[in-house]
C-alpha positions in Angstrom: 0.0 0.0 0.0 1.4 3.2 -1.2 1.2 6.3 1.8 -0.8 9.2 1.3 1.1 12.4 1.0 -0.3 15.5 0.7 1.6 19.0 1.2 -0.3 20.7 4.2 -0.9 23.8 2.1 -4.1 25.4 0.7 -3.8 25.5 -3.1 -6.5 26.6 -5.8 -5.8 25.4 -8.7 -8.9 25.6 -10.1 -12.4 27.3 -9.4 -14.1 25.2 -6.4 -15.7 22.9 -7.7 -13.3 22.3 -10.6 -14.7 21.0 -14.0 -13.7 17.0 -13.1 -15.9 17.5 -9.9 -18.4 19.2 -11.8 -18.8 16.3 -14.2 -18.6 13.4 -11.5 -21.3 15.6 -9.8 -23.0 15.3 -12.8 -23.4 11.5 -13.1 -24.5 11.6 -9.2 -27.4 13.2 -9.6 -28.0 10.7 -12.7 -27.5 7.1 -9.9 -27.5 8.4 -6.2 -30.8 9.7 -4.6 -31.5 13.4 -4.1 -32.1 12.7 -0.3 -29.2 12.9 0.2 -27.5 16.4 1.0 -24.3 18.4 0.0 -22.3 20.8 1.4 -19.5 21.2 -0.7 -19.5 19.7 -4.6 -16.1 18.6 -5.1 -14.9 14.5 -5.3 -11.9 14.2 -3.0 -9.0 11.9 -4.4 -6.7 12.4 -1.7 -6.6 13.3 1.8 -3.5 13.6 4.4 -3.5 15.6 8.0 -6.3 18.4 7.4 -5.6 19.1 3.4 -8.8 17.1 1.5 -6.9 16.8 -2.7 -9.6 16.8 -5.0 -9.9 15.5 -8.3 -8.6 19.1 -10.2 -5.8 19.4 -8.1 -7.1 22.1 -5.4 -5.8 21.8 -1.7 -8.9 22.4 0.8 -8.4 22.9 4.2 -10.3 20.1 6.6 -12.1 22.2 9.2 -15.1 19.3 9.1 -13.3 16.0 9.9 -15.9 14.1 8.1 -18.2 16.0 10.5 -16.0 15.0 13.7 -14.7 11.8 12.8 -11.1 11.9 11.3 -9.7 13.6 14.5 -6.4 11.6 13.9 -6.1 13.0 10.0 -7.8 11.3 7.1 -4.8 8.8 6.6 -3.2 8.3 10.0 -0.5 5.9 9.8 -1.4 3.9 12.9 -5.2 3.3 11.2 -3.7 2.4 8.2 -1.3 -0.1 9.7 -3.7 -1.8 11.7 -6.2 -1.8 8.9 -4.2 -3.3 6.4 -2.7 -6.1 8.5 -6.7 -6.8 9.5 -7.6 -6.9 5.8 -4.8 -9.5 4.9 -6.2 -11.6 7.3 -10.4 -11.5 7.3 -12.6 -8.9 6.6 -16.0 -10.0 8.6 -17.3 -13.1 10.5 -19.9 -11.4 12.8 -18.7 -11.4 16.3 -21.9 -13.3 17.6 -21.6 -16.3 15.5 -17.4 -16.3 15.9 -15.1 -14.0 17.7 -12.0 -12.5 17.3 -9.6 -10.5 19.7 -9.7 -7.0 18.2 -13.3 -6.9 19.1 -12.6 -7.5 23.0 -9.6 -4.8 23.1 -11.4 -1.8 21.8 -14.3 -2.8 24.6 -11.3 -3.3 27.1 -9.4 0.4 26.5 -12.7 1.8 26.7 -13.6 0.4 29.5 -10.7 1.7 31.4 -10.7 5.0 30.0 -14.7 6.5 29.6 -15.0 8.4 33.2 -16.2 6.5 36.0 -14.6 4.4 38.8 -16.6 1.2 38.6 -16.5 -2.1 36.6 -18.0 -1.6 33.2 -18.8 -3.5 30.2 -19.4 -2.0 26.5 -21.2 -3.0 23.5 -20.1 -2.5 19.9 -22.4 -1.5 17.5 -21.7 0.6 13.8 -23.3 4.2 13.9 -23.6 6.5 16.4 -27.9 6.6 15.7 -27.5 2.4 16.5 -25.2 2.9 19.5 -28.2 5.6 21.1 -31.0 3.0 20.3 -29.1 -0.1 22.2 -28.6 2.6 24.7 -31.8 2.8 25.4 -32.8 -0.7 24.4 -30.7 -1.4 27.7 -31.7 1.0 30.0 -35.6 -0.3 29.3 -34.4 -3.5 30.1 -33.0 -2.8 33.5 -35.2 -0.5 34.9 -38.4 -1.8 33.4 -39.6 1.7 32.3 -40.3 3.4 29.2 -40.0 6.7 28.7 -36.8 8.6 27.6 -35.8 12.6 28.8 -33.8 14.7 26.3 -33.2 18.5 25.5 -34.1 21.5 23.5 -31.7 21.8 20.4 -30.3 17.8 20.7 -29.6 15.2 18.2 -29.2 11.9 18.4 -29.4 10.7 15.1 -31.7 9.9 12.0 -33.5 6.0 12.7 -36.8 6.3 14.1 -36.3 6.9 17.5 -33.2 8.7 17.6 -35.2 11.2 15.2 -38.0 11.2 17.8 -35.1 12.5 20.4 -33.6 14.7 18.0 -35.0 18.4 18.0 -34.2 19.9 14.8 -37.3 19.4 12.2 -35.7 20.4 8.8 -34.1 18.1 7.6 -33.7 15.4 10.1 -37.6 14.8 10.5 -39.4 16.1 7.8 -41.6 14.2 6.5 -41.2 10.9 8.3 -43.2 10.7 11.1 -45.1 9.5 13.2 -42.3 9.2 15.5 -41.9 6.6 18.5 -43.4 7.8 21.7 -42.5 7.8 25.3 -39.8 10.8 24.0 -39.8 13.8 26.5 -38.0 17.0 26.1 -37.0 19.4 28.5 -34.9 22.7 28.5 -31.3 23.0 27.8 -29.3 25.5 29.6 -28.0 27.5 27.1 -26.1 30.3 28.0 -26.4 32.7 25.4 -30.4 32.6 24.6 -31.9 32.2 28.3 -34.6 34.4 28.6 -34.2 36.0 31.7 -30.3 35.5 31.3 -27.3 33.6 30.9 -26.7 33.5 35.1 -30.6 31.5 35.5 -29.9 29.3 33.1 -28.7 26.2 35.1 -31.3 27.0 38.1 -34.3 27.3 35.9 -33.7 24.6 33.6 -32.7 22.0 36.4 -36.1 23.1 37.4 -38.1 22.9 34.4 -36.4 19.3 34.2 -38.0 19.1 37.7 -41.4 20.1 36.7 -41.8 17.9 34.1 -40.6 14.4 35.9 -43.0 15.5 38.7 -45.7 15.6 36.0 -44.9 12.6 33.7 -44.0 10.5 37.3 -40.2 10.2 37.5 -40.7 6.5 38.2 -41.8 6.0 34.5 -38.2 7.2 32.9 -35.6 4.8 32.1 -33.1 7.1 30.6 -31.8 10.8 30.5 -29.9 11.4 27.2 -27.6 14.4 26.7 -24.9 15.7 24.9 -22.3 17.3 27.3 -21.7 19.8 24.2 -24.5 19.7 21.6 -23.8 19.2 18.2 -25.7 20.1 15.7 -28.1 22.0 17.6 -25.2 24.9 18.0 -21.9 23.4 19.5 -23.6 24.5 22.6 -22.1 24.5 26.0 -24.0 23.9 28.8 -24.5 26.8 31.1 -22.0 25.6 34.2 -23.5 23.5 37.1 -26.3 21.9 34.5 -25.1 19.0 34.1 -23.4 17.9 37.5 -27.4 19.0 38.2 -29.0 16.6 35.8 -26.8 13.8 37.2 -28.0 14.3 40.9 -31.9 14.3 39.6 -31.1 11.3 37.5 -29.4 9.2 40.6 -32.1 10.6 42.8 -34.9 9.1 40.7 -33.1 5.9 39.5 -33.1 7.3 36.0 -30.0 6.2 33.6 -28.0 8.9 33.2 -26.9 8.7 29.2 -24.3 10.7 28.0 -24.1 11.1 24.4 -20.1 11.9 23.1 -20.5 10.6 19.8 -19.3 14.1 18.6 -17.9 15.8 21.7 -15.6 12.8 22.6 -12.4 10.6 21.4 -10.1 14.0 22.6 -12.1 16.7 20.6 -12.8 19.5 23.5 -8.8 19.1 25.3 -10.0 16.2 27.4 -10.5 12.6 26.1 -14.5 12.8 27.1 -16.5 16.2 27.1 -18.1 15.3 30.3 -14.8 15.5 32.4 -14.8 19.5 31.5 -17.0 19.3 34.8 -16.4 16.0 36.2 -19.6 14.2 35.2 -19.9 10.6 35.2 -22.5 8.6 33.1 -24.3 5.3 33.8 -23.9 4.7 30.1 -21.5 6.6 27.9 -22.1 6.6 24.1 -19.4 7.3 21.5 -18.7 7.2 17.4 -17.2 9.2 14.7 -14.2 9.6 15.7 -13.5 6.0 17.6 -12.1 4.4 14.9 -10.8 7.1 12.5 -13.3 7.0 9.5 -14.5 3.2 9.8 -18.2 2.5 11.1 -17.8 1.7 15.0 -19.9 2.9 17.6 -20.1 1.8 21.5 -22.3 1.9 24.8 -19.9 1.2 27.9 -21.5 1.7 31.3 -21.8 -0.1 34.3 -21.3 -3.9 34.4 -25.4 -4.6 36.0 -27.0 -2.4 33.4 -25.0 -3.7 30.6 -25.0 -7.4 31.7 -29.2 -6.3 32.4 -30.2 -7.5 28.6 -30.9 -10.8 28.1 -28.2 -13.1 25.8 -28.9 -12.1 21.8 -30.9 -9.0 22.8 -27.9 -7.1 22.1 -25.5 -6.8 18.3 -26.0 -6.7 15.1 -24.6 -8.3 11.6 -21.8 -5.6 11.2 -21.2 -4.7 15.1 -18.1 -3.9 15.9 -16.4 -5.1 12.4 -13.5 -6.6 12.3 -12.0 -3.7 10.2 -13.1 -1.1 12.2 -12.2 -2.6 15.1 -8.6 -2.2 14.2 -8.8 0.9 12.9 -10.1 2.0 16.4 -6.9 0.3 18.1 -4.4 2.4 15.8 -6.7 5.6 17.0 -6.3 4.2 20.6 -2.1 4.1 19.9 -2.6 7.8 18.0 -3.7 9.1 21.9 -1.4 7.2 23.6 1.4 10.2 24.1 -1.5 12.9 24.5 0.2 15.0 22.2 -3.5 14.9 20.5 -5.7 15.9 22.9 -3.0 18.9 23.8 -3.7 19.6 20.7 -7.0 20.8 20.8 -6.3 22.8 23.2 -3.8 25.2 21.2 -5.7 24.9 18.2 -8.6 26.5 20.9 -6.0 29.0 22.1 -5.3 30.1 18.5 -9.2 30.2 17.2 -10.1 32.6 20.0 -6.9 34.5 19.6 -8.1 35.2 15.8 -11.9 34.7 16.0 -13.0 36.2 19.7 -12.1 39.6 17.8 -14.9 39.2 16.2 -17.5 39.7 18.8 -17.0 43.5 18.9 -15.4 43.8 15.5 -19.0 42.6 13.6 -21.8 43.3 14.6 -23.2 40.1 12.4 -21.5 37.7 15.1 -23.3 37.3 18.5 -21.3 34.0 20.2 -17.5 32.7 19.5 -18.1 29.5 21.7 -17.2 25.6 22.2 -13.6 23.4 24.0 -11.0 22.9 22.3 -10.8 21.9 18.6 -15.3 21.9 18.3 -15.9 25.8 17.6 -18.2 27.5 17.0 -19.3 31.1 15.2 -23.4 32.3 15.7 -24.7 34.7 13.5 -27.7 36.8 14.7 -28.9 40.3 15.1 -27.2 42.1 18.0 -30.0 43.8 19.6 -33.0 41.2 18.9 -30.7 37.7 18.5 -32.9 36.8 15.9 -31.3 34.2 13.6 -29.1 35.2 10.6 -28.9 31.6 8.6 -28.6 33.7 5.4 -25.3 34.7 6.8 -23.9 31.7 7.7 -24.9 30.4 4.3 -23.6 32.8 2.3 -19.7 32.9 5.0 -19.7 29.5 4.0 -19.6 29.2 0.6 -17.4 32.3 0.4 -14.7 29.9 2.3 -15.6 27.0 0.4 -14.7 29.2 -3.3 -11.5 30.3 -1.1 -10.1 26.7 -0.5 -11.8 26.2 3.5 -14.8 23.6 4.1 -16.7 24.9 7.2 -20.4 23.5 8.0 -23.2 25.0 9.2 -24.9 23.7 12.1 -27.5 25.2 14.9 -31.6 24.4 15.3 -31.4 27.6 13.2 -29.0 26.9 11.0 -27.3 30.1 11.7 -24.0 28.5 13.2 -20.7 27.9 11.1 -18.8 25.1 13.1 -15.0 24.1 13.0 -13.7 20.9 13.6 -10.3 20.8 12.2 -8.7 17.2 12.6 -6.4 17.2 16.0 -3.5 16.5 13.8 -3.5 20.0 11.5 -0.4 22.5 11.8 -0.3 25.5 13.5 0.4 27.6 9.6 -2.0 26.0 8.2 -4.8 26.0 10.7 -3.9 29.8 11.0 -4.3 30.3 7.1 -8.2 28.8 7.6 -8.8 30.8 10.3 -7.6 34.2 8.3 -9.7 33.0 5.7 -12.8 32.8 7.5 -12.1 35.9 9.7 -11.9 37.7 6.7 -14.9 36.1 5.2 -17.0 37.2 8.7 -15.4 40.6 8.1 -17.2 41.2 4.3 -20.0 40.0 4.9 -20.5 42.3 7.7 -19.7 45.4 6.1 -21.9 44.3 3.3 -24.4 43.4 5.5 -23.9 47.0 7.5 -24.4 49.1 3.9 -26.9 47.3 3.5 -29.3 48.3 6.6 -27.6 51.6 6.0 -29.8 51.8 2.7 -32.8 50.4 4.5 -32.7 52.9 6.8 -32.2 55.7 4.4 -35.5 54.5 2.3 -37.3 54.2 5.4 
């Protein structure tokens, strides 16, 4: 197998998308089904660190990671290495009819190393949607309850019930209900659009959450899901003090506590999970994306009697943990090893809010410069009212998509450009993404400014 290597330098060396990536986008629309969405038309033929090569030649700078999964680059030599020895040997058996090794290490490292002090067990599954179902699958089975709490702005995936916990509508659920029931949402604290303020956020949603087990009977819920960051419903952080709260209501009621790092974990926010930012323990701890570097593997770990609480066959699945991406999780296990990684996400932090946190008082289009580590975000919304601006965002990121930089939107307003550079990129060149977008921001704001200028004028 030949190594990827691609120079860790922006390069246009053609319009974005080029004329090869126009044509190949061409003959998509003519096979693959127009449900499924794009953010960026170019074919990728090569990927190294945080550079995606396309098929004309242009260098684009990673600041999506295949939506948070290649934290370890797109062609980390320790996932290619244990990849490629796996694939000489066997590609698949299904690990309920035979087993192999691989599949009981990845549950072993993370069972010593998702937060929490007792003996654990973890389940292997394939997406980050099918790890949250099992999730709950087992924390019906031992509590002997039904219903499931989650949050304002969450999401947890596109099957049928994760779509039922997710919040946004457009696109996750349009269209394709009815949805499961026994879903019950509840407030997030989130800082920035509390009514009454940033500093009652935590006390007033702890007691909205509160409220509503009193009225739904607390003794009917099996499970509490939440993202210790939200995803795409903002890269929100919690307001502080909420979760440690949500935690104590959970173990007060016998609820199981679920938190959900599919996106936030694996090193992304400067700590291996997002929960230890405030020391928060689950009873079950999902994760995905980026466990095993651009393979399909997802887990639930948690504690050894909730766990061992399904019955024998109640649990896997014909690809569950895959042999395949079972080693590629061990060489992303070997690429943390040092924690030269997760340090990283902590400078490339340092250096975003050095260039971005500008911003807030430089353009009056930007309202929040928020997130841990290496999962950022930028909000744009009206200064005064906070109403949404999804316009903007739209229109900042395909300005930096045309300038060589793939950002994504995100938010329940869609009104949120987030960054999630791979843990691997270099200082220059993570740098020369963030000028581009800061310059981006910039324009757009003074366009957006003569433009209310004339408004006003006519008015």
């Amino acid at each position: 197998m030949t190594p990827v290597s691609v120079p860790q330098s922006r390069l246009l060396a053609t319009a974005i998308p080029g004329p090869r990536s126009v044509e190949l986008h061409a003959e998509r629309l003519k096979h693959v089904t127009s449900g499924f969405g794009i953010t960026l038309p170019v074919f990728i033929d090569r990927a190294d660190g945080a550079i995606l090569q396309d098929v004309d030649g242009n260098r684009i700078i990673d600041f999506a990671s295949g939506i948070a999964v290649t934290s370890v680059g797109a062609s980390n030599p320790n996932v290619q290495a244990h990849v490629g020895d796996q694939l000489a040997r066997f590609t698949h058996t299904c690990f309920m009819v035979t087993e192999y090794d691989s599949f009981t290490a990845v549950c072993r490292w993370l069972n010593e190393h998702t937060p929490g002090e007792f003996e654990k067990r973890t389940a292997l599954f394939s997406t980050g949607a099918e790890a949250i179902e099992n999730a709950i699958k087992i924390a019906r089975s031992a509590t002997g309850r039904q219903k499931v709490l989650v949050f304002d702005d969450a999401y947890h995936g596109r099957s049928l019930l994760t779509m039922a916990m997710t919040a946004k509508e457009n696109p996750y659920k349009l269209n394709f209900g009815p949805f499961p029931t026994e879903v019950i949402r509840a407030p997030f604290a989130a800082p920035l659009r509390w009514p009454t303020g940033a500093e009652n956020a935590t006390a007033e949603a702890l007691a909205a959450v509160e409220r509503i087990l009193d009225a739904e009977g607390p003794e009917t819920f099996a499970a509490m899901v939440i993202e210790p960051i939200q995803g795409e419903g903002g890269f929100i952080v919690p307001s502080p003090g909420f979760l440690p709260g949500l935690r104590e209501i959970a173990t007060r009621h016998g609820i199981v506590f679920v938190l959900d790092e599919i996106q936030a974990g694996m090193g992304r926010t400067g700590l291996l999970f997002a929960s230890n930012h405030e020391q928060v323990v689950g009873d079950l701890t999902v994760t995905a994306k980026a466990l095993a570097g651009g393979l399909p593997l997802s887990a639930v770990t948690g504690r050894v009697e909730l766990m061992n609480a399904v019955h024998a066959g109640g649990l896997g699945g014909t690809y569950a943990g895959n042999p395949l991406a079972c080693a590629a999780a061990l060489g992303v296990f070997e690429a943390f090893e040092d924690g030269a990684l997760v340090a990283n996400a902590c400078w490339i932090e340092a250096v975003a809010r050095e260039m971005l946190d500008p911003l807030l008082s430089a353009a009056g289009i930007v309202v929040d410069v928020r997130g841990r580590g290496a999962m950022l975000a930028v909000e744009f919304a009206d200064r005064d009212t906070l109403a949404p601006r999804a316009e903007l965002a739209k229109e900042i990121a395909a300005r930096c998509h045309a300038q060589g930089l793939l950002v994504l939107v995100c938010g329940t307003y869609s009104n949120v450009i987030r960054l999630l550079p791979p843990l691997v990129i270099e200082e220059a060149l993570l740098r020369d993404g963030l000028t581009v977008l800061r310059d981006v921001v910039v324009q757009v704001d003074a366009a957006a400014r003569e433009t209310a200028t004339r408004e006003d004028v006519a008015a």
